[in-house]
BATOR-846450 format. One record per residue: x, y, z of N, C-alpha, C in turn; residue in three letters. Coordinates in Angstrom, 2 decimals. Layout:
! residues N
nX/nY/nZ/caX/caY/caZ/cX/cY/cZ/rest
X/Y/Z/X/Y/Z/X/Y/Z/ALA
...
***
This chain:
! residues 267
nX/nY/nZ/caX/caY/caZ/cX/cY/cZ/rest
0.84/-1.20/0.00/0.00/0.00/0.00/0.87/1.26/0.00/UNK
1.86/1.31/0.79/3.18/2.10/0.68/3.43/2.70/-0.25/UNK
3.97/1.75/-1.07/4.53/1.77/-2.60/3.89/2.31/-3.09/UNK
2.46/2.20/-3.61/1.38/2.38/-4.36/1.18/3.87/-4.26/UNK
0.90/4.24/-2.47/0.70/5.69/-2.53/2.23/6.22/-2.71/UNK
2.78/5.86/-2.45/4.30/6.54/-3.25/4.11/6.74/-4.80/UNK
4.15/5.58/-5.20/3.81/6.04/-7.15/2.39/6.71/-7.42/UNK
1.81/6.93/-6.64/0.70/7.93/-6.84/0.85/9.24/-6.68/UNK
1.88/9.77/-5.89/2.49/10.32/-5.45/3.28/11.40/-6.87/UNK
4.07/10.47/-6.87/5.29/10.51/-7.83/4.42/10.68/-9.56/UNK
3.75/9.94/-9.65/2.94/10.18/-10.54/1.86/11.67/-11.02/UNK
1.26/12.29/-10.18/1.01/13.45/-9.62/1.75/14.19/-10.02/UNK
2.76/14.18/-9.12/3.86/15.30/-9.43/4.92/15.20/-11.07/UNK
4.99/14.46/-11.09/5.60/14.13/-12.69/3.99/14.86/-13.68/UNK
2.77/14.59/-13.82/1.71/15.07/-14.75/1.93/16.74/-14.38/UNK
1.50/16.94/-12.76/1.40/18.57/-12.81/3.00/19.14/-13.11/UNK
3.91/18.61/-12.78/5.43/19.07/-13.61/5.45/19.50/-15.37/UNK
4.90/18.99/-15.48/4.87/18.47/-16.77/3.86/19.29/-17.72/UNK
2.61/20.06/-16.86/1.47/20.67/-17.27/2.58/22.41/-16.98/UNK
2.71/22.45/-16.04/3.86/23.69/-15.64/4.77/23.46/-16.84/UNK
5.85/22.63/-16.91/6.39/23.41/-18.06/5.93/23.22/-18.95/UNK
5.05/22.49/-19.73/4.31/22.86/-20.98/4.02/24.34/-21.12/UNK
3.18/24.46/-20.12/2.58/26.24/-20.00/3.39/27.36/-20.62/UNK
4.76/27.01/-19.12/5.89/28.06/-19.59/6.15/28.26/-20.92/UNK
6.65/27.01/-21.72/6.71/26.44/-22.94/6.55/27.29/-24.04/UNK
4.94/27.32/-24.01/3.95/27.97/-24.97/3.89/29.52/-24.66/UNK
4.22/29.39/-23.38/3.74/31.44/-22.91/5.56/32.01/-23.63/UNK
6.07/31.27/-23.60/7.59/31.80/-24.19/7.98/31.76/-25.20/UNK
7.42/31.09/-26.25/7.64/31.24/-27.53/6.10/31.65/-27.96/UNK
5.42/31.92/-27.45/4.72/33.12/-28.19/4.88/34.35/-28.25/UNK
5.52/34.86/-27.00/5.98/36.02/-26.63/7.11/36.38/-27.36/UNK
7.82/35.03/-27.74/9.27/35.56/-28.41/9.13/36.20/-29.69/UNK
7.71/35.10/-30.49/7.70/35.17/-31.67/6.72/36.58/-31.66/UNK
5.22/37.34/-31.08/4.81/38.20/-31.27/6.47/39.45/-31.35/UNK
7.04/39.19/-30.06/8.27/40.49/-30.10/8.97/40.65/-31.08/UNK
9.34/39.60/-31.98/10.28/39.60/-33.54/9.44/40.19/-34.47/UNK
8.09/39.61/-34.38/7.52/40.19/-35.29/7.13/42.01/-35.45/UNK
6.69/42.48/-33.65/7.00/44.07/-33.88/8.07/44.55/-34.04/UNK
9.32/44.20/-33.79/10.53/44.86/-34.06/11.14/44.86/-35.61/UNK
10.06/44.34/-36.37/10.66/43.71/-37.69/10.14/45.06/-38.68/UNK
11.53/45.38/-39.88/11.31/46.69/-40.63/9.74/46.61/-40.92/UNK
8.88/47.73/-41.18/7.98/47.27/-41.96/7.82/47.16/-43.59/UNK
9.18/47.53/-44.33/9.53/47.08/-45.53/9.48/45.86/-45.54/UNK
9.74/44.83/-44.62/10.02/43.73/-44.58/8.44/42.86/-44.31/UNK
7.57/43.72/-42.83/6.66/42.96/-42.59/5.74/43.02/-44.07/UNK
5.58/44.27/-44.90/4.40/44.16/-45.50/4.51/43.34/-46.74/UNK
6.18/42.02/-46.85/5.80/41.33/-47.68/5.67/39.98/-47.25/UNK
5.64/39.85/-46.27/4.96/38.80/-45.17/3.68/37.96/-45.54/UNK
3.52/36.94/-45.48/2.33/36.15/-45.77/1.55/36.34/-44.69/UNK
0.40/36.38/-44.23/-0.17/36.84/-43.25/-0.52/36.05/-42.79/UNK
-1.08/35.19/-43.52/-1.16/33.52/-43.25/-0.07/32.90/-42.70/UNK
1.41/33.46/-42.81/2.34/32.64/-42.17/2.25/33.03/-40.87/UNK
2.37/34.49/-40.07/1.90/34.98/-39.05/0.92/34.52/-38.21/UNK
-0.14/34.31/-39.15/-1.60/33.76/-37.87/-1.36/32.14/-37.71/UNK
-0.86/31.66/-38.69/-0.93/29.91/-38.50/0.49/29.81/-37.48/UNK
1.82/30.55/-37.59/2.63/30.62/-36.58/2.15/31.08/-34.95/UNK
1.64/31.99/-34.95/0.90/32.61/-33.75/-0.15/30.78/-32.99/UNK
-0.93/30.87/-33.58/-2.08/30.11/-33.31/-1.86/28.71/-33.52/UNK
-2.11/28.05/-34.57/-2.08/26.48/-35.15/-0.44/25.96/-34.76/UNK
0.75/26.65/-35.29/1.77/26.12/-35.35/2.47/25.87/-34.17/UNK
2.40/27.12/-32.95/2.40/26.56/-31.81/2.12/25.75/-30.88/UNK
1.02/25.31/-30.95/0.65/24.57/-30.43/0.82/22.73/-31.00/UNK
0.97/23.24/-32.06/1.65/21.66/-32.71/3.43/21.59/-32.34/UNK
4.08/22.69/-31.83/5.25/22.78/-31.46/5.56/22.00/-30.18/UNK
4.14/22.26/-29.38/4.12/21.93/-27.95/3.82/20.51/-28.06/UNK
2.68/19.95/-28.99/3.18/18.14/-29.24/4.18/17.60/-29.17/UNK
4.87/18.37/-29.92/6.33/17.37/-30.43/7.51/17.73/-29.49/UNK
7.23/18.81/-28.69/7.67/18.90/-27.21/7.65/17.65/-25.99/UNK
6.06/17.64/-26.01/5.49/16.41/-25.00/6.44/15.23/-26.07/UNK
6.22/15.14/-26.71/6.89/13.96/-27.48/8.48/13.38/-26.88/UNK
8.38/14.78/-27.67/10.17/14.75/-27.44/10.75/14.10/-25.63/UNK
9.97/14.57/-24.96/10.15/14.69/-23.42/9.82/13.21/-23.18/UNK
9.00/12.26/-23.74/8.60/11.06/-23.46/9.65/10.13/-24.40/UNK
10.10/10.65/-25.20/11.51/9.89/-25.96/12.62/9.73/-24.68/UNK
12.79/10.75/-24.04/14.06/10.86/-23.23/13.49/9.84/-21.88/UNK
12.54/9.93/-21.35/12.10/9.41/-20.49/12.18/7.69/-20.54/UNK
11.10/7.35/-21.82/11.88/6.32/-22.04/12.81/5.90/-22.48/UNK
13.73/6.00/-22.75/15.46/5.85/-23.26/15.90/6.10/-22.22/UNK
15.37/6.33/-21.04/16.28/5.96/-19.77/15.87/4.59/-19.09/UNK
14.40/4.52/-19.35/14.11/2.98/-19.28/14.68/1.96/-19.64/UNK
14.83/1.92/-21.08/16.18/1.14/-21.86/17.33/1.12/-21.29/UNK
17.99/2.43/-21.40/19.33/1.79/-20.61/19.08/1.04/-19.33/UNK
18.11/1.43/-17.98/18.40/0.78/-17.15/17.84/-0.82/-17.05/UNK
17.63/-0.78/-18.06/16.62/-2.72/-17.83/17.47/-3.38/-18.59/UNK
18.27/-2.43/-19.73/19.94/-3.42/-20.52/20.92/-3.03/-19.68/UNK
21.63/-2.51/-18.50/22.37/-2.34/-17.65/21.98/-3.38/-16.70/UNK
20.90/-3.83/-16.52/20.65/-4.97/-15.51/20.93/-6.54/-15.99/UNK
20.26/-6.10/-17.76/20.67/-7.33/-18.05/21.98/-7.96/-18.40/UNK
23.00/-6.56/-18.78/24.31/-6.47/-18.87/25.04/-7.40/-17.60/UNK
24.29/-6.66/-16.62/25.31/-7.05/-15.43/25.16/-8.76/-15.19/UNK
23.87/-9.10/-15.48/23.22/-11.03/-15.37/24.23/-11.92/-16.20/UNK
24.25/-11.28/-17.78/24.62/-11.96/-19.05/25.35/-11.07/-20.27/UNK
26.41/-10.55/-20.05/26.81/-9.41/-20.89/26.95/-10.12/-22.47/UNK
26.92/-11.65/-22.47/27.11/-12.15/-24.42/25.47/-12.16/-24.90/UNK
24.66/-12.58/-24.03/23.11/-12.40/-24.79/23.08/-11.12/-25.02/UNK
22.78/-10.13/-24.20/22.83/-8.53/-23.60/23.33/-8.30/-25.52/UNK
24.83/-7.96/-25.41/25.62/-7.84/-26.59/24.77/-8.25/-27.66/UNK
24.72/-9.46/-27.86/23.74/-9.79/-29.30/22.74/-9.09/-29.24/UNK
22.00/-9.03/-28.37/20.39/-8.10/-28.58/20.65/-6.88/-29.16/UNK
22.02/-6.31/-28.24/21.90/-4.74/-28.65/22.55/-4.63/-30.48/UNK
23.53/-5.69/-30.61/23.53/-5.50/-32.29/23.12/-5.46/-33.10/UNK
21.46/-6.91/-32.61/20.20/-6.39/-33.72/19.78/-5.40/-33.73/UNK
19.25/-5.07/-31.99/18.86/-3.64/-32.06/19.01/-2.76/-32.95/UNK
20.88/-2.52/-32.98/21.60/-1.38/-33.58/21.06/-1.75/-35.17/UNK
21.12/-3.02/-35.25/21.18/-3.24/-37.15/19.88/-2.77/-37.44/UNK
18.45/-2.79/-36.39/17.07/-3.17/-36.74/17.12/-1.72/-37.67/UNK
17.56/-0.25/-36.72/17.58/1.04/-36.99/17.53/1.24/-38.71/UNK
18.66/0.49/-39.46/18.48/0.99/-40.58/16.97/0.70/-41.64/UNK
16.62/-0.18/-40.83/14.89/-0.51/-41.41/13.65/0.08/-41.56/UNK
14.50/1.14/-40.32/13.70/2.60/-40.19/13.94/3.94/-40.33/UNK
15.04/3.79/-40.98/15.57/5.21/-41.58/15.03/5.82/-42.41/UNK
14.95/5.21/-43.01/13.82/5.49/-44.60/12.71/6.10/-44.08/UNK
12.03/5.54/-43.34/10.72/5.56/-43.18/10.54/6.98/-42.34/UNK
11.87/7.45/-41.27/11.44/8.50/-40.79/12.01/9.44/-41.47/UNK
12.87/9.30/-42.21/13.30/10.25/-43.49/12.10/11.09/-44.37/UNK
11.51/9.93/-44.16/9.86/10.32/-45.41/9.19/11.25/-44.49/UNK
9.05/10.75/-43.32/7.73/11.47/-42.27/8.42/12.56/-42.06/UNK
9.96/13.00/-41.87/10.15/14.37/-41.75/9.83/15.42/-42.98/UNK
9.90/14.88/-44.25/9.86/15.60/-45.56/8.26/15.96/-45.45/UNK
7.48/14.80/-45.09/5.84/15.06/-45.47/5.44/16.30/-44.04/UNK
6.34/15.95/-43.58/5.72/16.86/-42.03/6.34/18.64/-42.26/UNK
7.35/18.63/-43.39/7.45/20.12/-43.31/7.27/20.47/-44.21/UNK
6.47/19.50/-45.48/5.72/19.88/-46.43/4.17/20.22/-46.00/UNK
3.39/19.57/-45.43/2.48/20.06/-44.59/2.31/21.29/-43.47/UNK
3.70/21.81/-43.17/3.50/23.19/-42.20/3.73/24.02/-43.60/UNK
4.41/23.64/-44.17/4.05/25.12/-45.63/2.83/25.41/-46.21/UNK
1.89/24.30/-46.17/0.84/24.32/-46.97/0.02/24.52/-46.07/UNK
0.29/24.43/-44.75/-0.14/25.01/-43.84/-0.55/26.39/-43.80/UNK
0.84/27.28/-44.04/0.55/28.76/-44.22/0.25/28.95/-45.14/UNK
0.18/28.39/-46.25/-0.27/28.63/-47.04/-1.89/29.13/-47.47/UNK
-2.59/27.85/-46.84/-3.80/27.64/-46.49/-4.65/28.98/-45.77/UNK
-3.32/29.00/-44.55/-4.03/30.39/-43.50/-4.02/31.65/-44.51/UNK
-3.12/31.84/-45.31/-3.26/33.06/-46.04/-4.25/33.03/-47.21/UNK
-4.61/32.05/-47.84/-5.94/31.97/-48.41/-7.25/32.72/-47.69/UNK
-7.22/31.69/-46.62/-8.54/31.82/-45.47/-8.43/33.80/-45.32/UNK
-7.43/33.81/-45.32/-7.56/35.01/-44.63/-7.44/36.53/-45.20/UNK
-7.06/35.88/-46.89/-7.45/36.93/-47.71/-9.32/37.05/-48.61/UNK
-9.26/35.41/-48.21/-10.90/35.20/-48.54/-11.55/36.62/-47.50/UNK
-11.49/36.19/-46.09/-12.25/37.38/-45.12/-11.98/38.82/-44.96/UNK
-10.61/39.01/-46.37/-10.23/40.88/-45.89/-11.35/40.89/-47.05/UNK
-11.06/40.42/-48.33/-11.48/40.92/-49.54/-12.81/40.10/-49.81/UNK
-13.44/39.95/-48.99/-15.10/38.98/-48.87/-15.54/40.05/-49.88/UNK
-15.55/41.44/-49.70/-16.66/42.04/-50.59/-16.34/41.75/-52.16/UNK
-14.57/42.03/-52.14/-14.67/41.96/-53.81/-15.17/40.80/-54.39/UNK
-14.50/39.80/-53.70/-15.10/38.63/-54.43/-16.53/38.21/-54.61/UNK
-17.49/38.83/-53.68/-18.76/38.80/-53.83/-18.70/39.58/-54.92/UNK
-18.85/41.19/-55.29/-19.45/42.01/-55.88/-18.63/41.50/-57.49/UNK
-17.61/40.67/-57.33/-16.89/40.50/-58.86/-17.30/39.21/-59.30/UNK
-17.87/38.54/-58.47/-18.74/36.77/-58.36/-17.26/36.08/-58.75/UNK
-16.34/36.35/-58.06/-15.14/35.29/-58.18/-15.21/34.31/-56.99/UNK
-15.79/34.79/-56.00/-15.96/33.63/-54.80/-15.72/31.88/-55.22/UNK
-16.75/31.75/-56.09/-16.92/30.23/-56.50/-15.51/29.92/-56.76/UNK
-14.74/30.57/-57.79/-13.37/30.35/-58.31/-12.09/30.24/-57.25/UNK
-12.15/31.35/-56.21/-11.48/31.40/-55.02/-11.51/30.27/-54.12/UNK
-12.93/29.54/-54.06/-12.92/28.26/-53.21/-12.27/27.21/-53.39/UNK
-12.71/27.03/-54.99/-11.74/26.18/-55.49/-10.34/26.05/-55.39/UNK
-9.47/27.04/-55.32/-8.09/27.36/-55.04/-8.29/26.80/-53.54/UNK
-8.59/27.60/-52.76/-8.83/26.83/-50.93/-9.13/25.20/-51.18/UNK
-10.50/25.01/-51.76/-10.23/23.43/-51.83/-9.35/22.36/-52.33/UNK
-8.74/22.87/-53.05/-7.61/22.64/-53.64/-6.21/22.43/-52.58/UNK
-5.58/23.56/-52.11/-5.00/23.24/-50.88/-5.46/22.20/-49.85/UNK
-6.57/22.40/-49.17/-7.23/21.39/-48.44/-7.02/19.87/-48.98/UNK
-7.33/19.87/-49.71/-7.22/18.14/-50.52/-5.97/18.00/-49.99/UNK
-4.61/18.89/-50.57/-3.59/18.34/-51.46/-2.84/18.21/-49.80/UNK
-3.27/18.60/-48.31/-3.30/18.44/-47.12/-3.22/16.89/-46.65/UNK
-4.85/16.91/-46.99/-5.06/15.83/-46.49/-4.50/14.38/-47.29/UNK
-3.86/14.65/-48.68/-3.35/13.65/-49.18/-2.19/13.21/-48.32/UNK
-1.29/14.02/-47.80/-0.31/14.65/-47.01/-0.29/13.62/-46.03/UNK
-1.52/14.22/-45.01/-1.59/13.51/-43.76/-1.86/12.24/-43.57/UNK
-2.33/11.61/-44.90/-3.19/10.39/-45.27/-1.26/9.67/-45.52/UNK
-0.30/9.45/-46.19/0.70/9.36/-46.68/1.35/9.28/-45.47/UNK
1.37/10.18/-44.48/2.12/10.33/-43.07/1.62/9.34/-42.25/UNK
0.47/9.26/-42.24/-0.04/8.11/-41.64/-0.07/6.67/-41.62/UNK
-0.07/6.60/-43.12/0.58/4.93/-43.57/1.85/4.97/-42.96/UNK
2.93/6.01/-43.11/4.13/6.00/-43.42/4.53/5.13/-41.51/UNK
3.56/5.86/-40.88/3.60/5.93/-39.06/2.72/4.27/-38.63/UNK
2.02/4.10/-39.32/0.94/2.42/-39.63/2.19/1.69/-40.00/UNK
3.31/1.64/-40.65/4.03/0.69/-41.11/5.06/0.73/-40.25/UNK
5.61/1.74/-39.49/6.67/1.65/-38.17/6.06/1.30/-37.01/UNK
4.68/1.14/-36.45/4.01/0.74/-35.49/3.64/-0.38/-35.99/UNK
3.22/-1.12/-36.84/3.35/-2.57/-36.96/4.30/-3.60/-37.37/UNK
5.26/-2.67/-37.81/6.55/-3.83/-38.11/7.91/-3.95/-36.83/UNK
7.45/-3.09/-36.04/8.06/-2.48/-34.92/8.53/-3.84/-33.67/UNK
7.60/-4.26/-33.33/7.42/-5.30/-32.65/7.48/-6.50/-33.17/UNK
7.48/-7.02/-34.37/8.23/-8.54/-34.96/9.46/-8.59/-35.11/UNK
9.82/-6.96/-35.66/11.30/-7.17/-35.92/12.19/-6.71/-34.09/UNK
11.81/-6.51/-33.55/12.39/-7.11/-32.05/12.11/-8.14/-31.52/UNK
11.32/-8.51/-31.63/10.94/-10.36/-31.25/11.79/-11.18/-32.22/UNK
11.99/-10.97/-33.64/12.81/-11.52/-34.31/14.15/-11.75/-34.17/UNK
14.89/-10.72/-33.52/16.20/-10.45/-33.02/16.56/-10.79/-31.95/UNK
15.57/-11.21/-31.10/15.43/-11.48/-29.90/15.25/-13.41/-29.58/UNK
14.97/-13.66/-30.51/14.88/-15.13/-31.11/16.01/-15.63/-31.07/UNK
16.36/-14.82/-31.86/17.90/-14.80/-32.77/19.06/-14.83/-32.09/UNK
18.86/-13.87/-30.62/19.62/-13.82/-29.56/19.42/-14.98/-28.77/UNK
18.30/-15.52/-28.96/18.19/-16.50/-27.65/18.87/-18.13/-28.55/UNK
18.37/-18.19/-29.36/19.13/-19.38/-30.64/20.79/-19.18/-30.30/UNK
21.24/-17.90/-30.64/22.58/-17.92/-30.69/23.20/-18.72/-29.36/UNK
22.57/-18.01/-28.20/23.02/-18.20/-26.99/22.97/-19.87/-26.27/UNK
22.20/-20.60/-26.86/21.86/-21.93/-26.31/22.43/-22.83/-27.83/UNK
22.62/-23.01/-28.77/23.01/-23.53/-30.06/24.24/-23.20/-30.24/UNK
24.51/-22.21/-30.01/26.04/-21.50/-30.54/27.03/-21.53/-28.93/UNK
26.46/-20.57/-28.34/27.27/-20.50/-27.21/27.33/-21.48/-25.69/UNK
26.10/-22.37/-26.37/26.07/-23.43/-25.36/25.48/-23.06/-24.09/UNK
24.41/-22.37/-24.05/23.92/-21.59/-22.85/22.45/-22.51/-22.44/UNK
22.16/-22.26/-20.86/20.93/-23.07/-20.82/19.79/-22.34/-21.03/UNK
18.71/-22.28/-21.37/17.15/-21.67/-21.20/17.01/-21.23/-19.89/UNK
17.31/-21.84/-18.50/16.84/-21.59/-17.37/17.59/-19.85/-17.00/UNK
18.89/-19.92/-17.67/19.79/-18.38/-17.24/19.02/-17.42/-17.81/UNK
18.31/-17.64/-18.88/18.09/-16.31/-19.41/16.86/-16.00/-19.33/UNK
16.09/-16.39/-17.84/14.29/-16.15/-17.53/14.33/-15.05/-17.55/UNK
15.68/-14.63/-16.32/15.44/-13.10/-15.53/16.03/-11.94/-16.65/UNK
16.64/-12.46/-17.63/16.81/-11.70/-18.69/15.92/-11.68/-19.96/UNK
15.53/-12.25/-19.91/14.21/-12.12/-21.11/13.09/-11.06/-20.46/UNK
13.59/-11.06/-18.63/12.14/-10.13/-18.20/12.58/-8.77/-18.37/UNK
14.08/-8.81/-18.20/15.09/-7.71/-18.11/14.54/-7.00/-20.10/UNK
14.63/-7.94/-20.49/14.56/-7.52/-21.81/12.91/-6.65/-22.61/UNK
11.85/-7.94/-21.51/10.41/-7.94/-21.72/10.55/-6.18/-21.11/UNK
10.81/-5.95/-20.22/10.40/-4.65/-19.79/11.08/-3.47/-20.60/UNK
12.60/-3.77/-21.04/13.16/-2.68/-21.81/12.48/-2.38/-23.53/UNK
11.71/-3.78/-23.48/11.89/-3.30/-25.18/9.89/-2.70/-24.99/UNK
9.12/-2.80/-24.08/8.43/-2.22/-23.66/8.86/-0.38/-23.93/UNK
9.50/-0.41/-22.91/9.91/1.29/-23.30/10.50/1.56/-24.44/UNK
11.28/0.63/-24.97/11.99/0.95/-26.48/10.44/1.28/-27.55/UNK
9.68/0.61/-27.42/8.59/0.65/-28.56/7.68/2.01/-28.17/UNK
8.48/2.78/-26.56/7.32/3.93/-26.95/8.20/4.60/-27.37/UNK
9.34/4.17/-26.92/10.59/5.37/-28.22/10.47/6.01/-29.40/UNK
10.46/4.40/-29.75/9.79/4.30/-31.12/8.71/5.39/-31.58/UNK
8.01/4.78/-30.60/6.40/5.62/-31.48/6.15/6.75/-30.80/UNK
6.96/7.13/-30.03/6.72/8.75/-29.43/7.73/9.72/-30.19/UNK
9.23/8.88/-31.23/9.87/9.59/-31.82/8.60/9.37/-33.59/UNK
8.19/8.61/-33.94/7.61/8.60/-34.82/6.61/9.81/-34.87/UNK
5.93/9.96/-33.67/5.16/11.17/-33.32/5.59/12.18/-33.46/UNK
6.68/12.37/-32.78/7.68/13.87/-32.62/7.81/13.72/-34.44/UNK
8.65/12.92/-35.16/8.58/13.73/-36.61/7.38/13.84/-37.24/UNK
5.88/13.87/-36.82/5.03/14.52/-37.82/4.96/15.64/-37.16/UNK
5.17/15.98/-36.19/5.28/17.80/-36.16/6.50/18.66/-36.29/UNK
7.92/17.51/-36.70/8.89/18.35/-37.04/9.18/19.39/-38.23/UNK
7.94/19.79/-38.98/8.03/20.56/-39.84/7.64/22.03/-39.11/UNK
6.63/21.71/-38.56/6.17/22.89/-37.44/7.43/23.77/-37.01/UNK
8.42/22.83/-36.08/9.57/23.23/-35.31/10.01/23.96/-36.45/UNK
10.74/23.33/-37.90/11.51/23.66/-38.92/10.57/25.09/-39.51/UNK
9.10/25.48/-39.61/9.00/26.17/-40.16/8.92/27.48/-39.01/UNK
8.40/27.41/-37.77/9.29/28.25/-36.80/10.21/29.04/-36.59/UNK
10.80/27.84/-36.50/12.60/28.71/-36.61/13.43/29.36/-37.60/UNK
12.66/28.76/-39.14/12.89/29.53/-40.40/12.51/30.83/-39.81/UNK
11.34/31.02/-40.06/10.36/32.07/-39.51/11.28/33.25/-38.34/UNK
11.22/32.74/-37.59/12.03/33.63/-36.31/12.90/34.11/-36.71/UNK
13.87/33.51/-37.83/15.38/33.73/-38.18/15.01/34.54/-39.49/UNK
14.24/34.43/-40.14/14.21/35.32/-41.47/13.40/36.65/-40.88/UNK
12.73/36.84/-39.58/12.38/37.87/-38.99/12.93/38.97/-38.54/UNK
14.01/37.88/-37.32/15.36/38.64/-36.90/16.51/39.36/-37.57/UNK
16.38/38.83/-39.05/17.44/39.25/-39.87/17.08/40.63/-40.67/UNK
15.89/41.06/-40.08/15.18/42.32/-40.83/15.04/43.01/-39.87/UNK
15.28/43.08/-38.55/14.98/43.91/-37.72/15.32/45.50/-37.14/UNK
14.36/46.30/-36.96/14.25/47.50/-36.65/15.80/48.25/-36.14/UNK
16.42/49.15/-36.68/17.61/49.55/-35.83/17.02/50.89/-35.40/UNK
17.30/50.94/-33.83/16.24/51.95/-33.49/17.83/52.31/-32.35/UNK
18.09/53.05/-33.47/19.67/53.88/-33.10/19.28/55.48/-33.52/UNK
20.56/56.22/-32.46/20.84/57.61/-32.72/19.96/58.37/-31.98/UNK
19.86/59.76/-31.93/19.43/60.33/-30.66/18.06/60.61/-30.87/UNK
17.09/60.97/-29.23/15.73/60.78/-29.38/15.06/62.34/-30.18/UNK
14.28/62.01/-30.52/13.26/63.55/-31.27/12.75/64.08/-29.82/UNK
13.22/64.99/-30.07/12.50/66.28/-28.46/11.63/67.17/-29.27/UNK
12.40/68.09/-30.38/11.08/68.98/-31.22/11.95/69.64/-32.32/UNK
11.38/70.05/-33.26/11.46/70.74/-34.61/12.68/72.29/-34.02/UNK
13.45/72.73/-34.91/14.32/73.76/-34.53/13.73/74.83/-35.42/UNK
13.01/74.38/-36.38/12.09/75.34/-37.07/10.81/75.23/-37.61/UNK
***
C-alpha cells in the first residue's frame, strides 16, 4: 500500500510538472515570436504572408508543444532502456551484446521511413501557411469577391490546398501504420535470434536467461514507446523547422532603433 501511494504520489507530481512546463513552454515562444515580429522593418513585414503569421501565432504553436510532450517522453523512455539493458548487462553481458547489435542493425529498417515522415511533415507546415493566407485573404477581400462573383473560383483554389493536405496527412499516416506494426516482430525476431545464438552457438541453458528475457520484456516495452513517441515527434517536425525559419528570417530584418531621441522641430 506504501509503494502504491508513493507512485501515486510521484505520478502526480511528474503530470502537474509536466502541465507547468508545458505552459511556460507555450507562454515563451509566443511572446518571443509576437516580439520579432514588432521589431521587424515594416519594408520587410508588409511582404509577409499573413497567413504565415496567424498559423505561426495560433495552429503552429501549439503543434510545437506536441512534439515537445513527445520529445520529453523519448528521453524518459530511453532511460528505461538503458536501465533494464544495464541490468541485463550485469546477469549476461554475451546475450545482452547480441540483442543490442540487432537492435543497432534493426535502426536501418527505419531510416527510410522516418526520413519520409520528416519531408511530409514540413511539407504540410508550408501548406499550412499557405492555407491560413488563403482563409484570410478570402475574409479581408469577402466584398470583392462577392461584388466581382469570383468567390466560387477562389474556393476552389482553398479546396484545392485542403485536398492536397489531407493527401499529405493520409501518406504520413501509412508512413507511421508501417513503423508501429513492423516495430514489434522485428524485435521479437532479433530477440529469437539472440536466444538461438546463446543456447546452439554458445552453449547456454534456457533456465539463465528467464530473468533476462524479463530484463529484456520490460526494456523493449519502453523501447517501442521510443519508437512511437519519436515517430510522433517527426510529424510535427516541420512545425519546429518552419518556426525557426520564420524567427530567423524575422530577426534578420529587424528594426535599428539607433541615434538620438526627437525632443522637437528647430524650425
Amino acid at each position: 500500500l506504501a509503494s502504491f501511494m508513493f507512485k501515486a504520489l510521484f505520478r502526480y507530481t511528474d503530470v502537474y510538472y509536466r502541465a507547468i512546463t508545458t505552459s511556460i513552454f507555450i507562454k515563451n515562444i509566443k511572446k518571443k515570436l509576437l516580439l520579432e515580429i514588432s521589431e521587424v522593418k515594416y519594408s520587410k513585414y508588409v511582404t509577409i504572408n499573413f497567413g504565415t503569421i496567424q498559423n505561426s501565432v495560433t495552429t503552429e504553436i501549439h503543434i510545437i508543444c506536441s512534439a515537445f510532450l513527445q520529445y520529453i517522453s523519448v528521453m524518459q523512455s530511453a532511460i528505461f532502456v538503458v536501465v533494464y539493458i544495464g541490468l541485463s548487462f550485469l546477469t549476461n553481458p554475451k546475450f545482452t551484446l547480441i540483442v543490442i547489435v540487432g537492435g543497432w542493425l534493426s535502426r536501418f529498417l527505419f531510416k527510410s521511413l522516418y526520413k519520409n515522415s520528416e519531408k511530409l511533415s514540413n511539407d504540410i507546415a508550408k501548406k499550412n501557411n499557405k492555407l491560413s493566407g488563403l482563409v484570410m485573404q478570402q475574409i479581408t477581400n469577402f466584398k470583392y469577391l462577392k461584388s466581382t462573383a469570383l468567390m466560387k473560383g477562389y474556393l476552389k483554389k482553398i479546396n484545392f490546398t485542403i485536398d492536397d493536405i489531407e493527401k499529405d496527412l493520409v501518406v504520413l499516416g501509412k508512413t507511421s501504420a508501417k513503423v508501429m506494426s513492423i516495430r514489434e516482430p522485428i524485435i521479437v525476431l532479433f530477440l529469437v535470434i539472440a536466444i538461438y545464438i546463446q543456447i546452439n552457438v554458445l552453449g547456454g541453458k534456457f533456465n539463465s536467461l528467464i530473468i533476462i528475457l524479463l530484463f529484456f520484456y520490460r526494456a523493449f516495452g519502453s523501447l517501442m514507446t521510443v519508437q512511437q513517441s519519436w515517430t510522433a515527434f517527426l510529424k510535427y517536425v516541420g512545425s519546429i523547422t518552419q518556426y525557426v525559419d520564420f524567427i530567423s528570417d524575422v530577426k534578420n530584418f529587424k528594426e535599428e532603433n539607433e541615434g538620438k531621441e526627437f525632443t522637437t522641430f528647430n524650425d
